[in-house]
DOTIDREN-911254 format. One record per atom (N, C-alpha, C, O): residue number from 1; residue in one letter; chain; atom name; x negated, y, z. Coordinates in nm, 4 decimals. Atoms other than C-alpha are relative to their C-alpha. Last residue first. Example, Ala and Ser with C-alpha at 12.3 -4.5 7.8 and 13.67 -1.06 7.14 Angstrom:
2
   n res chain atom     east    north       up
   2   S     A    N   0.0820  -0.1190  -0.0060
   2   S     A   CA  -1.3670  -0.1060   0.7140
   2   S     A    C   0.0770   0.1090   0.0730
   2   S     A    O   0.0261   0.2198   0.0899
   1   A     A    N  -0.0890  -0.1190   0.0000
   1   A     A   CA  -1.2300  -0.4500   0.7800
   1   A     A    C  -0.0900   0.1200   0.0000
   1   A     A    O  -0.1936   0.1181   0.0665
//
This chain:
133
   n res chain atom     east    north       up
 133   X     A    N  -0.0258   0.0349  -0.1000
 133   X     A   CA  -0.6498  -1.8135   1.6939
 133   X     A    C  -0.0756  -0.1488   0.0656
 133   X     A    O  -0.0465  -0.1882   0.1785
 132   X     A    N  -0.0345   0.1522   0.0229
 132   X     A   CA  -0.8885  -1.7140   1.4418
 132   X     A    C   0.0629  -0.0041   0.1200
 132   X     A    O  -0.0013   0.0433   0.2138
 131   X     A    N   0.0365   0.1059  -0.0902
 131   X     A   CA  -0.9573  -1.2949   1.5078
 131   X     A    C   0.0724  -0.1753  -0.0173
 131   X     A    O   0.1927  -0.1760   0.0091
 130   X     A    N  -0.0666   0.0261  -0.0692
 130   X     A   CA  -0.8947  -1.1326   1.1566
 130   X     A    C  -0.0551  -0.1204   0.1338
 130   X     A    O  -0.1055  -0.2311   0.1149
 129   X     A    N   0.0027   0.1500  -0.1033
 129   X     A   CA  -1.1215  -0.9396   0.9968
 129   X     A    C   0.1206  -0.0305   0.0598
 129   X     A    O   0.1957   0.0632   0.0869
 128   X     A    N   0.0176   0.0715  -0.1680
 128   X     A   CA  -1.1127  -0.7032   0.7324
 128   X     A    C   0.0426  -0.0838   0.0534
 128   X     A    O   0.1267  -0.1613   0.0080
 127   X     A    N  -0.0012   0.1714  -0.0838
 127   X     A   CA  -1.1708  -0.6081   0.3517
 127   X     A    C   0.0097   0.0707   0.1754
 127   X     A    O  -0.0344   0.1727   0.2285
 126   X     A    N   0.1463  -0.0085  -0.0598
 126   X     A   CA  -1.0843  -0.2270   0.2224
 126   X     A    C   0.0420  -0.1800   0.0080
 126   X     A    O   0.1446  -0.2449  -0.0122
 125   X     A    N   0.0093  -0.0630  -0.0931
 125   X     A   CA  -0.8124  -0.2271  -0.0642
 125   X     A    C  -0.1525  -0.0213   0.0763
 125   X     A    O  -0.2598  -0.0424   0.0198
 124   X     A    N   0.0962   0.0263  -0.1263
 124   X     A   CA  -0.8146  -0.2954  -0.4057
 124   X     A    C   0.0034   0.0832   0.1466
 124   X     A    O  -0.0014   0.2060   0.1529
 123   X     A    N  -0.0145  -0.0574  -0.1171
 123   X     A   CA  -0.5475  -0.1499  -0.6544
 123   X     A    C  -0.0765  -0.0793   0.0423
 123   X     A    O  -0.0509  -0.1749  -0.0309
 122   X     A    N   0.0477   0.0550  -0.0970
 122   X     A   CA  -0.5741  -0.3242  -1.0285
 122   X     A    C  -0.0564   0.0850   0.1427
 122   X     A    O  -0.1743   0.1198   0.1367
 121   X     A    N   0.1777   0.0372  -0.0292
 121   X     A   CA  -0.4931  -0.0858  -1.2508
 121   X     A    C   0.0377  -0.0691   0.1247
 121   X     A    O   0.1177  -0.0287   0.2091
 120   X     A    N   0.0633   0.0115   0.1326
 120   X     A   CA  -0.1248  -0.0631  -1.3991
 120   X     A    C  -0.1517  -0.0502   0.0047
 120   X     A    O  -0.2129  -0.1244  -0.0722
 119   X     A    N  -0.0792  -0.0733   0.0980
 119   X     A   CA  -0.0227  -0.2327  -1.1042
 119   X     A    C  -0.0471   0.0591  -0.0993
 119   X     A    O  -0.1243  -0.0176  -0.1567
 118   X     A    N   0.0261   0.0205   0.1404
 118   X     A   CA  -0.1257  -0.5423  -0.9150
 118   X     A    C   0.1201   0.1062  -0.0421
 118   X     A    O   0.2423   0.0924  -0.0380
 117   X     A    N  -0.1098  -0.0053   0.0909
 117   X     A   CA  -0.1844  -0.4840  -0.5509
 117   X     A    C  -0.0394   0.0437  -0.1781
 117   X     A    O  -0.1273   0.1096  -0.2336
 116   X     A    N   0.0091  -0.0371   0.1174
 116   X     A   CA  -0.4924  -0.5953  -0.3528
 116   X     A    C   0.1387  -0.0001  -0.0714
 116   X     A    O   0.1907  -0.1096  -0.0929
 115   X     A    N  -0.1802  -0.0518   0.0174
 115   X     A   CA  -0.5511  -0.6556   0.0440
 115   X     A    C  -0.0479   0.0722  -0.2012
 115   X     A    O  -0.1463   0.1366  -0.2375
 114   X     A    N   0.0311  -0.1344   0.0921
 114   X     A   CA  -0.9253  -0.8258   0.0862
 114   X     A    C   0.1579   0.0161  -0.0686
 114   X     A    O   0.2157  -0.0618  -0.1443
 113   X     A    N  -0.0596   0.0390   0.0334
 113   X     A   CA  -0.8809  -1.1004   0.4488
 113   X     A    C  -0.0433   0.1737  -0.1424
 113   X     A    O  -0.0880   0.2823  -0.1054
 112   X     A    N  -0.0053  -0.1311   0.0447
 112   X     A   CA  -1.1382  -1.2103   0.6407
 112   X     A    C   0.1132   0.0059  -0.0607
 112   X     A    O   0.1767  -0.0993  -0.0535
 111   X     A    N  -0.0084   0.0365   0.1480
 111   X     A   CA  -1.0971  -1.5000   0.8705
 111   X     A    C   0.0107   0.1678  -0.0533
 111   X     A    O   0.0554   0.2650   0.0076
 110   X     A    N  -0.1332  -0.0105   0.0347
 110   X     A   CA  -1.3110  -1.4745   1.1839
 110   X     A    C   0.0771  -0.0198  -0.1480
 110   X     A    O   0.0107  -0.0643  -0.2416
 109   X     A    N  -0.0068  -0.1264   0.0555
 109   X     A   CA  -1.6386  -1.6212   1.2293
 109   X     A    C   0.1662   0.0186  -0.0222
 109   X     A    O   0.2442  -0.0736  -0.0460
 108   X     A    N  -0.1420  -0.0113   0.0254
 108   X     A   CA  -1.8053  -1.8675   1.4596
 108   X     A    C   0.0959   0.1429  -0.0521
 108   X     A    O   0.1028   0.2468   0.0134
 107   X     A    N  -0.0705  -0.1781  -0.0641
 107   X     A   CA  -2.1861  -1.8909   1.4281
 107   X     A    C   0.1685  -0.0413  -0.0476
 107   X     A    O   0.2076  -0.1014  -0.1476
 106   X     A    N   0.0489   0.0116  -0.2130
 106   X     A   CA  -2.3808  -2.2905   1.4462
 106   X     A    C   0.1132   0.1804   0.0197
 106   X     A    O   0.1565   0.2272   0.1250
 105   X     A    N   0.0429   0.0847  -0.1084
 105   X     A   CA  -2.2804  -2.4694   1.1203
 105   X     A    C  -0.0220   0.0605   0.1325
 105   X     A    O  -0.0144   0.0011   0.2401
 104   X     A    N   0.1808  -0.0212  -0.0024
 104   X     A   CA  -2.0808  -2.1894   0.9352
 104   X     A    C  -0.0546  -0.1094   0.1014
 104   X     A    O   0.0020  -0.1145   0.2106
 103   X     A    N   0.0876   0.1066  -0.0972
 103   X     A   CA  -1.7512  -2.1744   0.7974
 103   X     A    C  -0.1114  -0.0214   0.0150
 103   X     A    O  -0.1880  -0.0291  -0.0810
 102   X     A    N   0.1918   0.0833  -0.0299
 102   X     A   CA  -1.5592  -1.9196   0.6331
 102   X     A    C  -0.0320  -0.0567   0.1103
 102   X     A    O   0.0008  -0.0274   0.2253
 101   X     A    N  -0.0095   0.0916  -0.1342
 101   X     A   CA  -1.1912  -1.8466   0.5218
 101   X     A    C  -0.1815  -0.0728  -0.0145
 101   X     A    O  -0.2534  -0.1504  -0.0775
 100   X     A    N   0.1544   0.0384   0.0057
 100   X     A   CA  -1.2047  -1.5391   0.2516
 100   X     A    C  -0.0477  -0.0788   0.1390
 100   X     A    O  -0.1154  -0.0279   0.2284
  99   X     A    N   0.0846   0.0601  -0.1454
  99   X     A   CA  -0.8434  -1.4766   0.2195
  99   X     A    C  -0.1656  -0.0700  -0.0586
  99   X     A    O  -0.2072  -0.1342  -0.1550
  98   X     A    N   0.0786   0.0880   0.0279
  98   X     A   CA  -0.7681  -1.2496  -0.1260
  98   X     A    C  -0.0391  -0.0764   0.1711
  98   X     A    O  -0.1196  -0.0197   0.2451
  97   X     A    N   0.1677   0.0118  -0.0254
  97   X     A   CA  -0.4972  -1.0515  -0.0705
  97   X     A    C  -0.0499  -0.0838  -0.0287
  97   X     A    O   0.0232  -0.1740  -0.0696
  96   X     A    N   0.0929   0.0918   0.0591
  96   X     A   CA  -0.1090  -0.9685  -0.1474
  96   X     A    C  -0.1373   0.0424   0.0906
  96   X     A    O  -0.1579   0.1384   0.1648
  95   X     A    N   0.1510  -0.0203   0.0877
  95   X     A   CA   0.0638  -0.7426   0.0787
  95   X     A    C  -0.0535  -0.1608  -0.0414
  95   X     A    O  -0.0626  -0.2633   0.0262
  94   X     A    N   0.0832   0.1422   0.0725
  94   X     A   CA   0.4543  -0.8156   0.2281
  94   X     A    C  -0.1165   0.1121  -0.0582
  94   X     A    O  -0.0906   0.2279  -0.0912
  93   X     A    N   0.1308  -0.0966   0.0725
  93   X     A   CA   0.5775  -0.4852   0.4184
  93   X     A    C  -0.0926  -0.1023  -0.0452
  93   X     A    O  -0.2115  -0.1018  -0.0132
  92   X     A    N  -0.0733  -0.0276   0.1727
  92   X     A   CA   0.9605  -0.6636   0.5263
  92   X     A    C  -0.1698   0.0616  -0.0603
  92   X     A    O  -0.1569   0.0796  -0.1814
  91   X     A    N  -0.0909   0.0559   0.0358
  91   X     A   CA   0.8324  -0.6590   0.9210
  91   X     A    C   0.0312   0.0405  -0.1657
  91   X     A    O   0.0225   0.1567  -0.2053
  90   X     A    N  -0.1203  -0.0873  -0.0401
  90   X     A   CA   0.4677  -0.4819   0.9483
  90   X     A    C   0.1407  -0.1011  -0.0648
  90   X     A    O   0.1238  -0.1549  -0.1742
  89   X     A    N   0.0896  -0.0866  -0.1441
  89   X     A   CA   0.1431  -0.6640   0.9351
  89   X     A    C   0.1375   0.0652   0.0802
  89   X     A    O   0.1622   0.0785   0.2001
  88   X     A    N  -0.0688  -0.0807  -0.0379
  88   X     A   CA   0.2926  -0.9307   0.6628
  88   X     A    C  -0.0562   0.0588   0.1629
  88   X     A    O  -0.0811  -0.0003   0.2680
  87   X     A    N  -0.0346  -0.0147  -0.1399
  87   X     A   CA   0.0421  -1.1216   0.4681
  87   X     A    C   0.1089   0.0454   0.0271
  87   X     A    O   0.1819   0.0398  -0.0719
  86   X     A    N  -0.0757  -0.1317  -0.0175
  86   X     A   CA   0.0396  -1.2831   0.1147
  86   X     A    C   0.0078   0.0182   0.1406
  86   X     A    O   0.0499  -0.0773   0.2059
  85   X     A    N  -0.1143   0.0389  -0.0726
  85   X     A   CA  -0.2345  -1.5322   0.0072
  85   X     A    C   0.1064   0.1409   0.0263
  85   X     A    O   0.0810   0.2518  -0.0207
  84   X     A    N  -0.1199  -0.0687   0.0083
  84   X     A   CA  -0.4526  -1.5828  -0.2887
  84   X     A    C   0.0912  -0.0012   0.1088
  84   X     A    O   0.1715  -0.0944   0.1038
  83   X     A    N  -0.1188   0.0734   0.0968
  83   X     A   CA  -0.7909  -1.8061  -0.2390
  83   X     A    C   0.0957   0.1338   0.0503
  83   X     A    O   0.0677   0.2033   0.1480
  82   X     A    N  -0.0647  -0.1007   0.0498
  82   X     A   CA  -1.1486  -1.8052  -0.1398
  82   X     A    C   0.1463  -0.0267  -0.0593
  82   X     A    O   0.1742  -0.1161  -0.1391
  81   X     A    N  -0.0778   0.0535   0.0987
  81   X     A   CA  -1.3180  -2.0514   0.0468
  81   X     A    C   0.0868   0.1084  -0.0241
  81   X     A    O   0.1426   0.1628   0.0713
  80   X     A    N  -0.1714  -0.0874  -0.0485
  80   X     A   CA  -1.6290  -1.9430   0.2546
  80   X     A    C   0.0545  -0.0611  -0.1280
  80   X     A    O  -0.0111  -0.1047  -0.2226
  79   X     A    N  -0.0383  -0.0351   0.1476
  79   X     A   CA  -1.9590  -2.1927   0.2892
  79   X     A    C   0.1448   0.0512   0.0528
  79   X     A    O   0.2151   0.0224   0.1496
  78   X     A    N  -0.1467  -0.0318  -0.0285
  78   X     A   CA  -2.1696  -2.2866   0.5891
  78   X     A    C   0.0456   0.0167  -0.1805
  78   X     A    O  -0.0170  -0.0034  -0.2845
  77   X     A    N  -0.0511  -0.0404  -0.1223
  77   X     A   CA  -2.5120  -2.4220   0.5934
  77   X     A    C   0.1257   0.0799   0.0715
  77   X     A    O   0.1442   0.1073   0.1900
  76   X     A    N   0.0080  -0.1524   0.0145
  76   X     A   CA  -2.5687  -2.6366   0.3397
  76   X     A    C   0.0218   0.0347   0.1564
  76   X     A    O   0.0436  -0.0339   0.2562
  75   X     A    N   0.0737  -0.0732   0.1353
  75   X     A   CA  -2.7163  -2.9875   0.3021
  75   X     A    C  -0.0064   0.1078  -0.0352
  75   X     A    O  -0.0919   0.1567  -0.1089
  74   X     A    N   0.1002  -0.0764  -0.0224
  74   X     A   CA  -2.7120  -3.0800   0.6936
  74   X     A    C  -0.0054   0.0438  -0.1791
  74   X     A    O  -0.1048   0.1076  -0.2138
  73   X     A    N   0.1332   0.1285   0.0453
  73   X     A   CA  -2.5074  -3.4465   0.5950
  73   X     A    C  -0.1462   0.1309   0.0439
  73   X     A    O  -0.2631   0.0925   0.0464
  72   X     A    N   0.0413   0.1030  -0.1484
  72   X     A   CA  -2.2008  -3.2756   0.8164
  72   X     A    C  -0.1472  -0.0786  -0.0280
  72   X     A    O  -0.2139  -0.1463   0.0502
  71   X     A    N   0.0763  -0.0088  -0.1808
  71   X     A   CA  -2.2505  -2.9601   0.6484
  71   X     A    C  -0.0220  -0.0934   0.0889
  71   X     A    O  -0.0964  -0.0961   0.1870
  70   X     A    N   0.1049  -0.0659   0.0679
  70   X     A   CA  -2.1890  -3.1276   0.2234
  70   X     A    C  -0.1171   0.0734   0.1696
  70   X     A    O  -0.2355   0.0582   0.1999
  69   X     A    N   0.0939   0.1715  -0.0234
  69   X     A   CA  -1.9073  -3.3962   0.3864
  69   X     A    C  -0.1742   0.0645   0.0008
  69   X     A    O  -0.2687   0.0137   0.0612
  68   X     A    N   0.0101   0.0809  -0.0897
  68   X     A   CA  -1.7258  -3.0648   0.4765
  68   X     A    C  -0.0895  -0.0877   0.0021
  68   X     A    O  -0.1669  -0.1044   0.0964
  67   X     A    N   0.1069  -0.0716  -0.1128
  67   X     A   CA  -1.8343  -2.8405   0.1761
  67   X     A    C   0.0254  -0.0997   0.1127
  67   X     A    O  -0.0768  -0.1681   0.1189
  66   X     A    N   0.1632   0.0304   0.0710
  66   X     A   CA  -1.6918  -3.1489  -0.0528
  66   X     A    C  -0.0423   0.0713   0.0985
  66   X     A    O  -0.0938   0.0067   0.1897
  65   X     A    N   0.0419   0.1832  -0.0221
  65   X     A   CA  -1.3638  -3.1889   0.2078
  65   X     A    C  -0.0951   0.0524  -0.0697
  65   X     A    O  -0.1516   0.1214   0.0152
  64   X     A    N   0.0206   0.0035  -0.1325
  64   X     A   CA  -1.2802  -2.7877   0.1533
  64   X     A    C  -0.0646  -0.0969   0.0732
  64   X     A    O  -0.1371  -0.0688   0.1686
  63   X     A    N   0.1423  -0.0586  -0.0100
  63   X     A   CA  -1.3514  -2.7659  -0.2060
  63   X     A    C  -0.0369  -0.0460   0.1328
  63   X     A    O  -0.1449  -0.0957   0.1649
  62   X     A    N   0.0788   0.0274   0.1156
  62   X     A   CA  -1.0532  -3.0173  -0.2930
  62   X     A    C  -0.1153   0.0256   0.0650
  62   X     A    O  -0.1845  -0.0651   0.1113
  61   X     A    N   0.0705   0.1286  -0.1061
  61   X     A   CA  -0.8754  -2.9007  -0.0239
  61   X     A    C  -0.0726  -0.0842  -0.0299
  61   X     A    O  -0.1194  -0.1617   0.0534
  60   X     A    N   0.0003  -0.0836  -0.0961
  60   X     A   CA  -0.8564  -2.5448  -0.2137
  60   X     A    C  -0.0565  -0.1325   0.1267
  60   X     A    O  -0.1469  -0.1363   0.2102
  59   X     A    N   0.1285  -0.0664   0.0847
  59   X     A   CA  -0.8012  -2.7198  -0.5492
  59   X     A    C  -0.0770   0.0197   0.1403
  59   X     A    O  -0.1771  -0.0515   0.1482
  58   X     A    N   0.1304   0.1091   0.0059
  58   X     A   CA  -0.5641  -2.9223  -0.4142
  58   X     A    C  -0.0916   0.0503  -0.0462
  58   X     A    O  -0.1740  -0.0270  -0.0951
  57   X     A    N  -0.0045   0.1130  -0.1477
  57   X     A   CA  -0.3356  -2.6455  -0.2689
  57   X     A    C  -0.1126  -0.0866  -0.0123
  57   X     A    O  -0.2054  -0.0927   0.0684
  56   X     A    N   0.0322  -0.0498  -0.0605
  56   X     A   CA  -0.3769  -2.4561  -0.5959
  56   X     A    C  -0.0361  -0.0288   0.1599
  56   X     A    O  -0.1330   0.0056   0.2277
  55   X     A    N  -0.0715  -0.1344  -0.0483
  55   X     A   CA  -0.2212  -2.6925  -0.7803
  55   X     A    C  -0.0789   0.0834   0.0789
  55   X     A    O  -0.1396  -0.0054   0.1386
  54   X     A    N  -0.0555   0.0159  -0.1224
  54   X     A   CA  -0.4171  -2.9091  -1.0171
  54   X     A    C   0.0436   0.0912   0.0528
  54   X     A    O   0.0254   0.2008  -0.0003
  53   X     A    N   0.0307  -0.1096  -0.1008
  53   X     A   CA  -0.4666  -2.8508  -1.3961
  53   X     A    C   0.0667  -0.0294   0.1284
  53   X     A    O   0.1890  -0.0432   0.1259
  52   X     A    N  -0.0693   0.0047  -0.1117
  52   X     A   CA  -0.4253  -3.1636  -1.5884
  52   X     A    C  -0.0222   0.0618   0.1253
  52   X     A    O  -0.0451   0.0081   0.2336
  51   X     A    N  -0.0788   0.0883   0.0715
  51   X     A   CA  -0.4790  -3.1029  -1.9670
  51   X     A    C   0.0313  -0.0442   0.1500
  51   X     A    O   0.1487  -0.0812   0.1485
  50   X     A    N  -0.0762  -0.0567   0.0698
  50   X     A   CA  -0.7344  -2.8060  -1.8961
  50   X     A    C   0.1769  -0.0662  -0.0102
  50   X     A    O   0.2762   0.0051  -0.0241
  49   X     A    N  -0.1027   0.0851   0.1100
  49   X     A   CA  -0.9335  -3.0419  -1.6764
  49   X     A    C   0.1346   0.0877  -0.0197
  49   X     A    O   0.2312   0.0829   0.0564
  48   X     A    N  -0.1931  -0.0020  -0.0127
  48   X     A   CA  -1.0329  -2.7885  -1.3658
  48   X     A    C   0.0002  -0.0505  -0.1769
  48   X     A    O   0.0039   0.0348  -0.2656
  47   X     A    N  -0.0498  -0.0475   0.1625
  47   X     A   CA  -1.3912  -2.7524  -1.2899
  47   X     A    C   0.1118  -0.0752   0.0064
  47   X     A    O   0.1451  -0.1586   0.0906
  46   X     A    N   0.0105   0.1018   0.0154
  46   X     A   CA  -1.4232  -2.6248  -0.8893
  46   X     A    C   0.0302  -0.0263  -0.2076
  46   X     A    O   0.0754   0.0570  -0.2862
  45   X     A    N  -0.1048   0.0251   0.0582
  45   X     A   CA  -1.6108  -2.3352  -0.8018
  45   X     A    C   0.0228  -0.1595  -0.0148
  45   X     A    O  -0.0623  -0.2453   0.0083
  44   X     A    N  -0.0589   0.1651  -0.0204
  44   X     A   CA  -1.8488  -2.2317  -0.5491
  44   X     A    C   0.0961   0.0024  -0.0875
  44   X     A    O   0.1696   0.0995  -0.0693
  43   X     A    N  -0.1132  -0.0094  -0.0227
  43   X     A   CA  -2.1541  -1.9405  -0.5879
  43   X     A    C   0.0883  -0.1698   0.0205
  43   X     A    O   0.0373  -0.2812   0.0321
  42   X     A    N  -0.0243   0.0813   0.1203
  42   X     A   CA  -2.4334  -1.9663  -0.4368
  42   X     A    C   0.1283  -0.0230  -0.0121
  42   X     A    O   0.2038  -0.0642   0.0759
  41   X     A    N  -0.1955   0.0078  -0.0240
  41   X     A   CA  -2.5313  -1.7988  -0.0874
  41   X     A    C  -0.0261  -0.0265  -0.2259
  41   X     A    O  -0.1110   0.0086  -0.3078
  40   X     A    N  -0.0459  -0.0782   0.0776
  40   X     A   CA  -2.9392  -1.8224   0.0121
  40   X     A    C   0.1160  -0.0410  -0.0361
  40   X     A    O   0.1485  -0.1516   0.0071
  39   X     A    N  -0.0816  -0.1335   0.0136
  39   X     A   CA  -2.9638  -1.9003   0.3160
  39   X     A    C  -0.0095   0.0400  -0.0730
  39   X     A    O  -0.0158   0.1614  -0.0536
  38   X     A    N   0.1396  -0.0592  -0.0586
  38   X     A   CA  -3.2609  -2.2157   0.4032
  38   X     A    C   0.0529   0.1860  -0.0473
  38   X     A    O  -0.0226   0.2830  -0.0547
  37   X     A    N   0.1057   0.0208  -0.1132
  37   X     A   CA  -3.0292  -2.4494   0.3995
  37   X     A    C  -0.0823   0.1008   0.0267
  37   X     A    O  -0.1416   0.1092   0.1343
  36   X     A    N   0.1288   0.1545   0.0108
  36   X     A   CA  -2.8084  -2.3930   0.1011
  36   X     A    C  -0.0722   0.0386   0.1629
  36   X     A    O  -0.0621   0.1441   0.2255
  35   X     A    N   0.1458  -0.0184  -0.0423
  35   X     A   CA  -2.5008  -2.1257   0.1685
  35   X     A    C  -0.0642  -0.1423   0.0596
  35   X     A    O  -0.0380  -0.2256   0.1463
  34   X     A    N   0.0478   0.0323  -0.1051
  34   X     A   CA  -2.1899  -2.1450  -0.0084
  34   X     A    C  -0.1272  -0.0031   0.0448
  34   X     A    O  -0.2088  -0.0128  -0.0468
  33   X     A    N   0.1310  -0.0363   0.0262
  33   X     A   CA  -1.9667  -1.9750  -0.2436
  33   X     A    C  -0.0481  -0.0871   0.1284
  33   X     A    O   0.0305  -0.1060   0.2213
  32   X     A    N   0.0286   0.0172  -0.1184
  32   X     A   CA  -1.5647  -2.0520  -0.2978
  32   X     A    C  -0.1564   0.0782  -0.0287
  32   X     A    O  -0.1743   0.1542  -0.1239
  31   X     A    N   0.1312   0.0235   0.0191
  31   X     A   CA  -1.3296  -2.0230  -0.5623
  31   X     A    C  -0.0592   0.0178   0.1082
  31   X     A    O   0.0121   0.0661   0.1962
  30   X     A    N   0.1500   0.0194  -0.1003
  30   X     A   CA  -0.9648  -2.0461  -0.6145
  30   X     A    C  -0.1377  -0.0081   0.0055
  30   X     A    O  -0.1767  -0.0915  -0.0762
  29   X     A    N  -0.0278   0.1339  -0.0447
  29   X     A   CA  -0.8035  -1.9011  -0.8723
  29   X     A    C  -0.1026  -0.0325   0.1598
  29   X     A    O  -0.1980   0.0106   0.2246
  28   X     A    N   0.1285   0.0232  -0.0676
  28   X     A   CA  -0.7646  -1.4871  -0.8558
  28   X     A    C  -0.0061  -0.2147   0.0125
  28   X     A    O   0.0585  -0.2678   0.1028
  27   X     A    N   0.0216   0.1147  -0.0925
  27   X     A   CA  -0.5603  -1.3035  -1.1015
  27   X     A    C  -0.1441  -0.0741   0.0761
  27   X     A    O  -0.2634  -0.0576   0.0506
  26   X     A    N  -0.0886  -0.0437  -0.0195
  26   X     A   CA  -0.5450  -0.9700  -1.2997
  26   X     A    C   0.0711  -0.1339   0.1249
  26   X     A    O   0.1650  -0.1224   0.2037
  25   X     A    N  -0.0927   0.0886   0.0275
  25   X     A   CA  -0.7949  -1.1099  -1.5406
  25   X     A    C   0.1881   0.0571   0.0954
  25   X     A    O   0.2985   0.0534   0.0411
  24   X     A    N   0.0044   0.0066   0.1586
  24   X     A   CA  -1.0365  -0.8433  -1.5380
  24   X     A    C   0.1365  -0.0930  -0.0514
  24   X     A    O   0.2054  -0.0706  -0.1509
  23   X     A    N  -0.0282  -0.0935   0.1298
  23   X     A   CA  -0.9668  -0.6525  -1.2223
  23   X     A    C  -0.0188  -0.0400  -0.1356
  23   X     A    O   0.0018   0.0386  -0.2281
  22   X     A    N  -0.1022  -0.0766  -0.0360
  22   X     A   CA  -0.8586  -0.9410  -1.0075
  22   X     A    C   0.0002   0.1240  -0.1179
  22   X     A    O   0.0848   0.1489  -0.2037
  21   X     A    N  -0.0906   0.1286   0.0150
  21   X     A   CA  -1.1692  -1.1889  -1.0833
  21   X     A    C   0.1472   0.0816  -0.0534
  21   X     A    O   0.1929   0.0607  -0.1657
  20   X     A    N  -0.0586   0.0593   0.1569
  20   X     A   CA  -1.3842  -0.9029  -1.0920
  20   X     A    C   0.0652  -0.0696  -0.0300
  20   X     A    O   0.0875  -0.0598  -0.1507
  19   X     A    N  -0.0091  -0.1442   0.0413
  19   X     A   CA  -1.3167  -0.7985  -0.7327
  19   X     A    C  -0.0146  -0.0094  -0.1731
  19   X     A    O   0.0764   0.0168  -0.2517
  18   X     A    N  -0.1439  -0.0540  -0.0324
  18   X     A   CA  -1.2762  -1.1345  -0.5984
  18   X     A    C   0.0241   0.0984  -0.0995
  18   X     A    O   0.1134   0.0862  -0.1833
  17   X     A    N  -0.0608   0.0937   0.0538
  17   X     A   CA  -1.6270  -1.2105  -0.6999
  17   X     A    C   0.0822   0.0148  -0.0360
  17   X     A    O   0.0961   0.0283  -0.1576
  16   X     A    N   0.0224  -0.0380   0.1185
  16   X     A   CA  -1.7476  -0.9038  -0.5495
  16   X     A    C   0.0371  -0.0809  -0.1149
  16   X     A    O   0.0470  -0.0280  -0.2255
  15   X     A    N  -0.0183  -0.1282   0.0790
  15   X     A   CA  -1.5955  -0.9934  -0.2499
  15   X     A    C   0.0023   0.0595  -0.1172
  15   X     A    O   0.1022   0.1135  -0.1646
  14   X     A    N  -0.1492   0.0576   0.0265
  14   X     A   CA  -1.6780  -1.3598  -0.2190
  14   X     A    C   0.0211   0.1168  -0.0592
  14   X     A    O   0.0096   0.1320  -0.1808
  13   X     A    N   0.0019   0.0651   0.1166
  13   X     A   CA  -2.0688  -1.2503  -0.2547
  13   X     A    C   0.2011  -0.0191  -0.0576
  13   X     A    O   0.2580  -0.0042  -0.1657
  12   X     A    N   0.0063  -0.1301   0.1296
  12   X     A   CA  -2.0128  -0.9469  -0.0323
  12   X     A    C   0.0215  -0.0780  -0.1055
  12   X     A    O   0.0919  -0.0380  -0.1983
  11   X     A    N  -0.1144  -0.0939   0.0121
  11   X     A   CA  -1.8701  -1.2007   0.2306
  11   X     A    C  -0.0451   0.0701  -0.1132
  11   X     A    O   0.0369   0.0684  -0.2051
  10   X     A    N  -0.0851   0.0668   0.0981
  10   X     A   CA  -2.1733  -1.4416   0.1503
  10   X     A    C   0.1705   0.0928   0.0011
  10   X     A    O   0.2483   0.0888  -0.0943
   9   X     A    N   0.0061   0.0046   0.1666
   9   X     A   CA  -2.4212  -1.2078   0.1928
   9   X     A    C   0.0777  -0.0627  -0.0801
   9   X     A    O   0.0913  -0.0564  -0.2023
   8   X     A    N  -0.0413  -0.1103   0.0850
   8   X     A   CA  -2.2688  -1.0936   0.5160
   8   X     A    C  -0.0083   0.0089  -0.1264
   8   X     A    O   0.0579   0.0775  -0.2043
   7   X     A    N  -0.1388  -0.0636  -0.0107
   7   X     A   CA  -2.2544  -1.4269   0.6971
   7   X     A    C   0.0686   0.0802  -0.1304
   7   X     A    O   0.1584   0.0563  -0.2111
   6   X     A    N  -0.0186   0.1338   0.0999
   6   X     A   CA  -2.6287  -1.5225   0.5868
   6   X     A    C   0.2008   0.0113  -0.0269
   6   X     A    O   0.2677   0.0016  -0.1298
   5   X     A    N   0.0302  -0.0465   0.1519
   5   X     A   CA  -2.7226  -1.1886   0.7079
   5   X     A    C   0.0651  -0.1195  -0.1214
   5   X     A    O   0.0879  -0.1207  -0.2424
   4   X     A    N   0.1972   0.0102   0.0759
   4   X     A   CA  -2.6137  -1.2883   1.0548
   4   X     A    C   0.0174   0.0771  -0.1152
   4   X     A    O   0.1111   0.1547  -0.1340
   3   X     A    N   0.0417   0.0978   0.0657
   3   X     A   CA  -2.2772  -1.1276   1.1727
   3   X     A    C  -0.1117  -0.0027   0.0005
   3   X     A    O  -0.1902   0.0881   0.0278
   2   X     A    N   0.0971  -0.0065   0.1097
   2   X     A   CA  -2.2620  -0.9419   1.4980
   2   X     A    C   0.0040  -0.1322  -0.0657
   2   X     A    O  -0.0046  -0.2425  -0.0117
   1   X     A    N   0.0593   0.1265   0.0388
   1   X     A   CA  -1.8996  -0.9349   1.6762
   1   X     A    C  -0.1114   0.0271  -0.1010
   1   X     A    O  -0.0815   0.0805  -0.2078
//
């Protein structure tokens, strides 16, 4: 599968994101990035009221509905949502990661996924794809 450029800049963007997020803090909240009209990638967060921090769930559907209303009006042109999940590839062999779920007005993309364990140093693995059923 060839990405565009618009694809790849925003995977590196999540990525590198991810990647300090994890090694400085040791956690990842949700965050997103998205791409304006004409491709350049920006990042996405949401701001979070100290005094009534939402769950992770709403944060996440939170972003998901704004980029939604944000492609259907033409204002960006896709955007990825970043967030904490745990896989299993192999029975009992749980991994943390970062999912990097992206959306794009006209290219269809798989979900990425960046594998990371928390021990004395922050472990990173490679990123890859998963085909969307």
């Amino acid at each position: 599968m060839e990405l565009s450029d618009e694809i790849l800049n925003t995977i590196e963007h999540c990525k590198e994101y991810a990647v300090d997020l994890l090694t400085e803090t040791g956690e990842a909240y949700p965050f997103g990035a998205f791409i304006d009209t004409i491709g350049n990638v920006h990042p996405l967060e949401m701001e979070i009221d100290k005094k009534n921090v939402p769950t992770i769930g709403k944060v996440v559907e939170t972003l998901g509905k704004y980029c939604e209303t944000e492609m259907a009006d033409n204002k960006m042109n896709g955007y990825a949502l970043c967030y904490e999940v745990s896989y299993e590839l192999e029975e009992g062999q749980k991994q943390d990661a970062i999912a990097i779920d992206l959306k794009h007005q006209t290219e269809s993309t798989p979900l990425f996924y960046l594998p990371f364990e928390k021990a004395e140093e922050m472990q990173i693995g490679e990123l890859f794809a998963v085909a969307r059923n």
